[in-house]
C-alpha positions as CSV (number, residue, x, y, z in Angstrom):
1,X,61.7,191.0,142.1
2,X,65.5,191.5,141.7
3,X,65.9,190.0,145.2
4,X,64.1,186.7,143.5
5,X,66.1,186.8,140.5
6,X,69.2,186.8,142.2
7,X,68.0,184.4,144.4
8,X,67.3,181.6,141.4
9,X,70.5,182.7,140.0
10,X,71.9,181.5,143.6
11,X,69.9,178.3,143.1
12,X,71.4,177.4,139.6
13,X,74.9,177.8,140.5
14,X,75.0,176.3,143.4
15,X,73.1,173.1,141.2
16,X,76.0,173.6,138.9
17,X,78.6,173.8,141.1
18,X,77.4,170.7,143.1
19,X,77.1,168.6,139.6
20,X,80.8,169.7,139.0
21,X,81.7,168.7,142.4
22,X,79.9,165.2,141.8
23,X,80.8,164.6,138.6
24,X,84.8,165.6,139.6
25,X,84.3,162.9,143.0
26,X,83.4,160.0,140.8
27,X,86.1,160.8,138.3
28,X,88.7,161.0,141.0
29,X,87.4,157.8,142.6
30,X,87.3,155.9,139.3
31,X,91.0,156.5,138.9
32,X,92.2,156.1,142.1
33,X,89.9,152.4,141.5
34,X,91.9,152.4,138.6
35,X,95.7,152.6,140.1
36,X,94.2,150.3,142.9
37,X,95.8,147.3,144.1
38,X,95.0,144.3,141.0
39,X,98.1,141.7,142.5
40,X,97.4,141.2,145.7
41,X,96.1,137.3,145.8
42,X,92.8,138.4,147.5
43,X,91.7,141.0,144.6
44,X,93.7,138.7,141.9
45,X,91.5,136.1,143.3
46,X,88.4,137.8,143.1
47,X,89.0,139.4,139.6
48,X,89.5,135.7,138.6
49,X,86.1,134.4,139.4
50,X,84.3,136.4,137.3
51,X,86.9,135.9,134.4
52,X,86.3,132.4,134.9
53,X,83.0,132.8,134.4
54,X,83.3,135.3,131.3
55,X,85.6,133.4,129.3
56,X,84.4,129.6,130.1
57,X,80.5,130.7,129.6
58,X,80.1,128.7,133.4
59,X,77.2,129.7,135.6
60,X,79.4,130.7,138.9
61,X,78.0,128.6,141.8
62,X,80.5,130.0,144.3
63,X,82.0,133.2,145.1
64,X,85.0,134.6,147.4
65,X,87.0,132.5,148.9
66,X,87.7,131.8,152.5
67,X,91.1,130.9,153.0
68,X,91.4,129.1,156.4
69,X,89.1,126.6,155.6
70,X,90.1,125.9,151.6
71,X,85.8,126.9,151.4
72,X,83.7,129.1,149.4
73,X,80.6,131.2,150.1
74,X,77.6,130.0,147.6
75,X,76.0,131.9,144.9
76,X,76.6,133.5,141.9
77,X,76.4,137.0,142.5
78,X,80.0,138.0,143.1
79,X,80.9,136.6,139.6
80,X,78.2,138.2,138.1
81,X,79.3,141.6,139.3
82,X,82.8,141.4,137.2
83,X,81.7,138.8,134.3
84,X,78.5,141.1,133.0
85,X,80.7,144.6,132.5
86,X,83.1,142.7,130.5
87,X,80.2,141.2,128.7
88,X,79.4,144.7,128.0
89,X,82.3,146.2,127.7
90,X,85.5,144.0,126.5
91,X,88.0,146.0,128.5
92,X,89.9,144.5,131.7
93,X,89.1,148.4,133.4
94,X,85.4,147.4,132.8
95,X,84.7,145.3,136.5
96,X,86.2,148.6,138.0
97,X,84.1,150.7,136.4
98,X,80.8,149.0,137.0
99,X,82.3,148.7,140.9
100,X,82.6,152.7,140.9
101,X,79.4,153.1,139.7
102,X,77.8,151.1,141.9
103,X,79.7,152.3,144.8
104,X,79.3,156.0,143.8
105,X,75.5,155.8,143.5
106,X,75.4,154.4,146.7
107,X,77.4,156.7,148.8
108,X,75.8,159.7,147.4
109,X,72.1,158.4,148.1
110,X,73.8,157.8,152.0
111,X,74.9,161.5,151.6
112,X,71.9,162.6,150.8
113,X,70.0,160.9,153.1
114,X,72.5,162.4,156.0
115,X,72.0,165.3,154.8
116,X,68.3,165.2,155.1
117,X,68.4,163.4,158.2
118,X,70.8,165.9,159.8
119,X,69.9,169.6,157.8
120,X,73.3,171.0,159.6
121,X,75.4,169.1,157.5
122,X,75.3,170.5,154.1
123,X,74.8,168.2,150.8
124,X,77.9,169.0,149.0
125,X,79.7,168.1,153.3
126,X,78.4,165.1,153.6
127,X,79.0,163.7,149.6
128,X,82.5,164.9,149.8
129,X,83.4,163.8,153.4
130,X,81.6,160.5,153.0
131,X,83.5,160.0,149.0
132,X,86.9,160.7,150.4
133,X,86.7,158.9,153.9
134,X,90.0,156.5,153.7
135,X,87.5,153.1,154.2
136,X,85.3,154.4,151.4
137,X,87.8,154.8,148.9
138,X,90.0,151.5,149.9
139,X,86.8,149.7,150.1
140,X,84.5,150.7,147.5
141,X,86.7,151.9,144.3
142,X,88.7,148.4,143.7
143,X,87.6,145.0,142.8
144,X,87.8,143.0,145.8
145,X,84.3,141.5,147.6
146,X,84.1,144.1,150.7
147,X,83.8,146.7,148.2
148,X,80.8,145.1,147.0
149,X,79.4,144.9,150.6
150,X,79.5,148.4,150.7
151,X,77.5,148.8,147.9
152,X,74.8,146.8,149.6
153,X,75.1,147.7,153.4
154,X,74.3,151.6,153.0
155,X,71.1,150.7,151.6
156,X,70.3,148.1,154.2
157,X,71.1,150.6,157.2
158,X,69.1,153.1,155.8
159,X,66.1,151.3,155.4
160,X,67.2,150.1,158.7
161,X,66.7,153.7,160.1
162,X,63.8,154.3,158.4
163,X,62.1,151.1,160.0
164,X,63.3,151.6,163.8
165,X,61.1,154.2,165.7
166,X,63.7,157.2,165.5
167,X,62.4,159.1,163.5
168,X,59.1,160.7,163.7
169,X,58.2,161.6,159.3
170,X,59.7,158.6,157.3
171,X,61.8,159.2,154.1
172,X,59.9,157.0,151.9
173,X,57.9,154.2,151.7
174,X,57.9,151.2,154.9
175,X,57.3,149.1,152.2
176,X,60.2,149.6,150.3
177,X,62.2,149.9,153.0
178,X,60.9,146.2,153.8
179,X,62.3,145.4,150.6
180,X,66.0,146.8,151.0
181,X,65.9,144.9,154.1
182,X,64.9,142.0,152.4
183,X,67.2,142.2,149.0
184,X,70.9,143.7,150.9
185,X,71.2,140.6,153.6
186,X,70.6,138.0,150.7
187,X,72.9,139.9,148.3
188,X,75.8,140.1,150.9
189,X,75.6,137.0,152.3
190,X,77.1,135.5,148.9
191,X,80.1,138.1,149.0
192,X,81.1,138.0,152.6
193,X,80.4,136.0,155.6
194,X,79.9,139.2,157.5
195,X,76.5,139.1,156.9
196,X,75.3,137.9,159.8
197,X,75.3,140.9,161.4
198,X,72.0,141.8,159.8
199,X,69.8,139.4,161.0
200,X,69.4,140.8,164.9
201,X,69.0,144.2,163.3
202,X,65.9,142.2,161.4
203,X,65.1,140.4,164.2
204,X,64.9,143.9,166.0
205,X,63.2,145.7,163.3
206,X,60.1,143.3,163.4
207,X,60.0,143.2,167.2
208,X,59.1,146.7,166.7
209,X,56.7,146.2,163.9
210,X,54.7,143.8,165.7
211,X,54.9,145.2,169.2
212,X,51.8,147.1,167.7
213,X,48.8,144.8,167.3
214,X,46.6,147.5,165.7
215,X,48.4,147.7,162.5
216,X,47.9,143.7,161.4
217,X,47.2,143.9,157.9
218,X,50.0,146.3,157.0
219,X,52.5,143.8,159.3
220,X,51.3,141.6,156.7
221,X,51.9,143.7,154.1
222,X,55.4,144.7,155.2
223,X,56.3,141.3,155.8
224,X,55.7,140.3,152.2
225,X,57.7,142.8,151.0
226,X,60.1,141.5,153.1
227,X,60.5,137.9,152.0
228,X,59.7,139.6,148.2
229,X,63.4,141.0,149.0
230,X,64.9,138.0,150.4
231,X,63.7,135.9,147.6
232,X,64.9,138.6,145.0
233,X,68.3,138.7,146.9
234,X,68.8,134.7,147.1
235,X,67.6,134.5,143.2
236,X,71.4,133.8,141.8
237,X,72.2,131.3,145.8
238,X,69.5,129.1,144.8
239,X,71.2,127.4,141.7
240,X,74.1,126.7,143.6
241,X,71.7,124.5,146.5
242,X,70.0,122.8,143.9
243,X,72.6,122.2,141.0
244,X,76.1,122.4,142.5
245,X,78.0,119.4,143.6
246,X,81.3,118.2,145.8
247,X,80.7,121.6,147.7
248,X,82.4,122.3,151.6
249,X,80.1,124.0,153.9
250,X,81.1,127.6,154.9
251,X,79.5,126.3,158.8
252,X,83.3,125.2,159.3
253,X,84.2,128.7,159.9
254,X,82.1,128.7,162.7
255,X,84.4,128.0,165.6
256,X,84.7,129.3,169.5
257,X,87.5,131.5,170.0
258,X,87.3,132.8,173.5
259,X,90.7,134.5,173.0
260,X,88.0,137.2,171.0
261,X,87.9,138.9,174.8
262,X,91.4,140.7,174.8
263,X,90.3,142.3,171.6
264,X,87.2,144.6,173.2
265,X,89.3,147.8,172.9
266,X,90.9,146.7,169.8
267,X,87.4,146.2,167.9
268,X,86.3,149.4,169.6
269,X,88.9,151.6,167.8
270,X,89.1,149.9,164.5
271,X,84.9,150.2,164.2
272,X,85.3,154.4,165.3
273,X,88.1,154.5,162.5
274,X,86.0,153.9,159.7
275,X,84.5,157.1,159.9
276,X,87.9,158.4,160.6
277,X,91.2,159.1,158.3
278,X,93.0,156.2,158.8
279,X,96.0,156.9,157.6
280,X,98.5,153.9,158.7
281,X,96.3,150.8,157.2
282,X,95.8,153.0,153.8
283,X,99.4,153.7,153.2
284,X,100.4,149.6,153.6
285,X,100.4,147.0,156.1
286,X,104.4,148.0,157.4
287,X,106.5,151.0,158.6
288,X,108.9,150.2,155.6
289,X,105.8,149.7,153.1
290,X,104.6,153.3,154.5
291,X,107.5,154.9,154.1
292,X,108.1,153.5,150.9
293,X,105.1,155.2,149.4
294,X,105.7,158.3,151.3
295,X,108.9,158.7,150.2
296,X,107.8,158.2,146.4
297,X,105.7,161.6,147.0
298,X,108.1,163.3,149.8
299,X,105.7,166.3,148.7
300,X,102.9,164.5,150.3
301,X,104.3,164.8,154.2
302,X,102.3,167.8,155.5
303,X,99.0,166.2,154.4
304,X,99.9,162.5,155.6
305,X,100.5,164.6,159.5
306,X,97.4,166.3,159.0
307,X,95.3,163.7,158.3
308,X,97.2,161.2,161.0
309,X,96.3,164.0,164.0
310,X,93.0,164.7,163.1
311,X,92.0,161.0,162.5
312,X,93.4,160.4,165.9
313,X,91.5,163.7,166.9
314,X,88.3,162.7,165.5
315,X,88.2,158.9,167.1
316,X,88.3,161.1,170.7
317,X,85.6,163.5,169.3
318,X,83.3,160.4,168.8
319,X,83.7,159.6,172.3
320,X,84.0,163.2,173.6
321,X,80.3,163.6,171.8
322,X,79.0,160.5,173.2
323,X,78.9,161.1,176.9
324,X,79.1,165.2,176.1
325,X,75.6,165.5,174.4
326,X,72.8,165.3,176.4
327,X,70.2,165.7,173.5
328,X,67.0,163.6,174.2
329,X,64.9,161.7,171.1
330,X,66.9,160.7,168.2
331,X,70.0,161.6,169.2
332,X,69.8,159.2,171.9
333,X,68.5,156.4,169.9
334,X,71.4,156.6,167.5
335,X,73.7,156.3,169.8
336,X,72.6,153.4,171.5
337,X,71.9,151.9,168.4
338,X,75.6,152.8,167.3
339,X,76.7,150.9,170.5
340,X,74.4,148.1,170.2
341,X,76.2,147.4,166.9
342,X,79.5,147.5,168.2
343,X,78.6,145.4,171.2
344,X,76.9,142.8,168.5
345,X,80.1,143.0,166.6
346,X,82.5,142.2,169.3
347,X,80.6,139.4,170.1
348,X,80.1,137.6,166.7
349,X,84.0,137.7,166.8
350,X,83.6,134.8,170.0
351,X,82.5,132.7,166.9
352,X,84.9,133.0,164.4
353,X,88.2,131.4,163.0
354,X,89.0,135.1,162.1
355,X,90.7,137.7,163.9
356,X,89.2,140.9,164.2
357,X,91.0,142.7,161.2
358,X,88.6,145.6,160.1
359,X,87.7,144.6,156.3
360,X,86.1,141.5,158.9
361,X,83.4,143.5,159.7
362,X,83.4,146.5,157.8
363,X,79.8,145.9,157.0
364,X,79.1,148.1,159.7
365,X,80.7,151.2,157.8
366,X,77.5,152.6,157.8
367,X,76.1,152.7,160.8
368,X,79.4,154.3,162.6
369,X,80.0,156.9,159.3
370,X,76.2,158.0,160.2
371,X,76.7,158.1,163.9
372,X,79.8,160.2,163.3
373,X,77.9,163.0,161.2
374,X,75.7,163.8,164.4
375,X,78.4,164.0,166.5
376,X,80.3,166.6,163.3
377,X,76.8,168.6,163.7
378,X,77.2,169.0,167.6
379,X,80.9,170.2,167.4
380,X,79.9,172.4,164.4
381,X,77.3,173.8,166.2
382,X,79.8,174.4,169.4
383,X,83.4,175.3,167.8
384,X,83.7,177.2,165.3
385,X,87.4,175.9,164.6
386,X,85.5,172.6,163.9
387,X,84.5,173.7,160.3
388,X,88.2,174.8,159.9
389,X,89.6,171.3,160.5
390,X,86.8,169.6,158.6
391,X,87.4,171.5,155.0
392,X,91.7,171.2,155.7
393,X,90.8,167.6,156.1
394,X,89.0,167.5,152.9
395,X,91.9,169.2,151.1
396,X,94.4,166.9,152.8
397,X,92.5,163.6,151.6
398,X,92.9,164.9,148.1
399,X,96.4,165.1,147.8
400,X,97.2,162.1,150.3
401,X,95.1,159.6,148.1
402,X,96.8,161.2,144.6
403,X,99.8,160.1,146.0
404,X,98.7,156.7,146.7
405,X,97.5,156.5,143.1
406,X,100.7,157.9,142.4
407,X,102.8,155.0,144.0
408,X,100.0,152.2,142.9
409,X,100.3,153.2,139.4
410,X,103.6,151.8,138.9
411,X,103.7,149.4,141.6
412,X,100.6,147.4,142.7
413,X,98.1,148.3,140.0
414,X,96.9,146.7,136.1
415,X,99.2,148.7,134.6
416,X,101.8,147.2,135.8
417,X,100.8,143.9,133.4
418,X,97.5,144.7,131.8
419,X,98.4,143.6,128.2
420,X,98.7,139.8,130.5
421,X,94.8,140.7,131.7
422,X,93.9,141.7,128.2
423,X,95.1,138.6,126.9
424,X,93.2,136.7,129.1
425,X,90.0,138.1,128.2
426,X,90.5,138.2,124.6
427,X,91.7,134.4,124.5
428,X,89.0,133.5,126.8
429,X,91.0,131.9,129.1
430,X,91.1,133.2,132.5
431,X,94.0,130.9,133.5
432,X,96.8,133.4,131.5
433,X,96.2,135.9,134.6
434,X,96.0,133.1,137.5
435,X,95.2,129.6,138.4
436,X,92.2,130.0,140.9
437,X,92.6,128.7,144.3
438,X,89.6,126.1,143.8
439,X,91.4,124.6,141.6
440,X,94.2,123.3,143.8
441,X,91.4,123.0,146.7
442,X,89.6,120.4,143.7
443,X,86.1,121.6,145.3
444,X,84.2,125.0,144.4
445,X,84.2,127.0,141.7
C-alpha cells in the first residue's frame, strides 16, 4: 500500500513539475516573441496588414507580400490573425501574444504526439527540445507569416502520419485526420506560397486510401471530410475571388530556374538544420551583425560554441543514423518519407523566382524535427554520452536565446518605438507606423 502511495505521490509531482516546465516554456517564448525583431520591412510589413485592417474596418482580400513580383497571396486570413487580438485586446503586444499561443499549443500537441509515437523520448524531452529548437523560436514567437505556417504545418504532418500506412494503431480518428489535411493546406496557402508542397503528400495519401477497393464507403466518407476541410480552410480566400478587383496573379512567381541544380547540397543541409541549433542564421545575417550581439552578452560565448559544435554534430548524426540503422517497419518508412520530402523540395525550387533561403520552405519543419527524434532514440539507446549532450544543449539554448532577447530589446524590437505603434492603433490609422507596400505597387491590399 505504501509502495502505491508513494507511487501517486510520484505521479503528481511529476504532473506538477511538467505544468511548471510548460507554463515556464510559453512564458519564455512569449518574451523572447516580445523582444523579437518588429523593424525589419518583412515583419513591419506584415504587422501592417492587419493594422490596416483593424483601424480602417476593411475586409483584407490579400495577405503577405511577395516582393519580386510587386504581388500578393489572396485571402484574408493573414490579416485576420493580427486584426482580431487587437480587436480583443487594444494593445500593440496583442498579435504577438495570440501568435505564441497559437504557436505553443501547436508544438506541444507535436511533442506529445512524438512522444507517443516514439515512448523513448520522454514528454517533458520532446516539449522542451522541440520549444527551444533555434527554427521554432525564430519562426513561431514573432509576427511574421512563416510563423503562422508553423502553426498550421504540424498539424497537417501529423494527420499526414496518421493517414500513411506506418503505423499499425492510429492516434485518433481517419476522419479527422481527413479534416486537418483538408483545413492546414487551405489555411497556408494564403500565408505563404510554400504550400504546394502539400498537395503530393495528398495526392499520396489518397493513393493509399484507395489502393483498397474493400473499404468504399468509408473512402467516401474520408473524402468528405476532406473537402469539409478544404472548404473550411478556403472560407476567408473566397471573398477575395468573388469581390476583389485590379488584383496580380501570384502564377508570375512561377518561373524555370534551372540554376536550382547547384543548390542539391545546399538545400540538403539547410532542411537537416531545422531540427538542428543553428546558431549563425539566429544570431544575424553577417559576421559583424553576429559579433555585434555576441559582444553585447560577452557572457554568452561558451554557450554560442556549444550550441555551434553540437548543431554541426547533430546534422552528421542525422546522416550517421540514416544509413546506420537497419530497423525494418516504421523506421524505414519515415525515413524514406523524410527523403521523399527533401527530394520534392529541391525540386519545387526548379520552379521558383526564389532562391532556396530556408524560411522558403520551412513548411517542412515538421517532417525533418520528427525524423530527427528517431534518430535521438537510436543514439540514446546506443551512447550513453548522447543524453549528456542533449540536456547541455537544452541549457545552452536557454541562455543563448536570453541573450538574443537581450540584444533585441534595445535594438530591433517594439520597444524601441512602441508609443509610435500605440499611436497608430489608438488613432486608427495604420499609416503612423508604415505606408504598406501595396500602396506604392497601387494593386492589392
Amino acid at each position: 500500500m505504501r509502495k502505491i502511495l508513494n507511487n501517486l505521490k510520484l505521479i503528481v509531482s511529476n504532473k506538477k513539475i511538467m505544468l511548471l516546465l510548460i507554463l515556464f516554456l510559453f512564458v519564455y517564448r512569449l518574451i523572447y516573441g516580445l523582444f523579437a525583431e518588429f523593424w525589419f520591412e518583412d515583419e513591419l510589413q506584415i504587422y501592417l496588414i492587419g493594422l490596416k485592417s483593424y483601424t480602417t474596418g476593411t475586409w483584407p482580400f490579400f495577405g503577405p507580400d511577395i516582393v519580386y513580383t510587386e504581388t500578393q497571396i489572396p485571402g484574408a486570413l493573414q490579416a485576420l490573425l493580427i486584426s482580431l487580438p487587437l480587436k480583443i485586446l487594444v494593445i500593440p503586444e496583442s498579435p504577438t501574444i495570440f501568435l505564441n499561443i497559437l504557436s505553443f499549443a501547436s508544438l506541444l500537441c507535436f511533442a506529445y504526439y512524438i512522444h507517443k509515437r516514439i515512448p523513448a523520448i520522454p514528454f517533458w524531452l520532446s516539449t522542451s527540445w522541440t520549444m527551444l529548437l533555434s527554427w521554432s523560436m525564430d519562426y513561431g514567437t514573432r509576427v511574421v507569416n512563416p510563423s503562422y505556417v508553423l502553426v498550421f504545418s504540424i498539424p497537417f504532418f501529423i494527420a499526414l502520419f496518421e493517414l500513411l500506412p506506418i503505423y499499425n494503431k492510429p492516434l485518433f480518428s481517419r476522419k479527422i485526420a481527413y479534416l486537418i489535411l483538408g483545413i492546414c493546406p487551405a489555411f497556408i496557402m494564403q500565408l505563404h506560397m510554400s504550400y504546394v508542397l502539400l498537395f503530393p503528400l495528398i495526392c499520396i495519401v489518397l493513393f493509399f486510401e484507395f489502393r483498397n477497393k474493400s473499404g468504399i464507403p468509408k473512402q467516401k466518407i474520408h473524402v468528405l471530410f476532406l473537402f469539409l476541410g478544404i472548404l473550411i480552410g478556403i472560407s476567408t480566400l473566397l471573398p477575395t475571388y468573388f469581390f476583389a478587383e485590379n488584383w496580380k496573379s501570384t502564377s508570375s512567381n512561377i518561373v524555370f530556374n534551372i540554376d536550382n541544380l547547384k543548390n542539391i547540397i545546399t538545400i540538403l543541409m539547410r532542411y537537416l538544420s531545422f531540427a538542428s541549433f543553428e546558431v549563425p542564421y539566429i544570431l544575424g545575417g553577417s559576421t559583424a551583425k553576429r559579433l555585434e550581439v555576441i559582444k553585447y552578452s560577452i557572457w554568452v560565448v561558451p554557450f554560442v560554441l556549444y550550441l555551434l559544435l553540437f548543431g554541426f554534430l547533430m546534422i552528421g548524426s542525422f546522416i550517421y543514423v540514416y544509413f546506420k540503422n537497419k530497423e525494418q517497419n516504421v523506421w524505414m518508412k519515415i525515413k524514406y518519407l523524410t527523403l521523399f520530402i527533401y527530394l520534392l523540395t529541391f525540386l519545387s525550387f526548379f520552379f521558383s523566382i526564389k532562391g532556396p533561403s530556408s524560411h522558403t520552405f520551412f513548411i517542412v519543419f515538421p517532417m525533418i524535427v520528427y525524423y530527427s527524434f528517431y534518430c535521438h532514440a537510436y543514439l540514446l539507446e546506443k551512447y550513453k554520452l548522447w543524453k549528456k549532450l542533449m540536456y547541455i544543449a537544452l541549457v545552452s539554448s536557454v541562455f543563448f536565446y536570453v541573450a538574443i532577447a537581450n540584444y533585441n530589446y534595445k535594438h530591433k524590437s517594439m520597444y524601441k518605438n512602441r508609443s509610435q505603434i500605440e499611436k497608430a492603433i489608438t488613432q486608427k490609422d495604420h499609416n503612423i507606423l508604415g505606408k504598406r507596400r501595396s500602396d506604392t505597387w497601387k494593386n492589392g491590399y
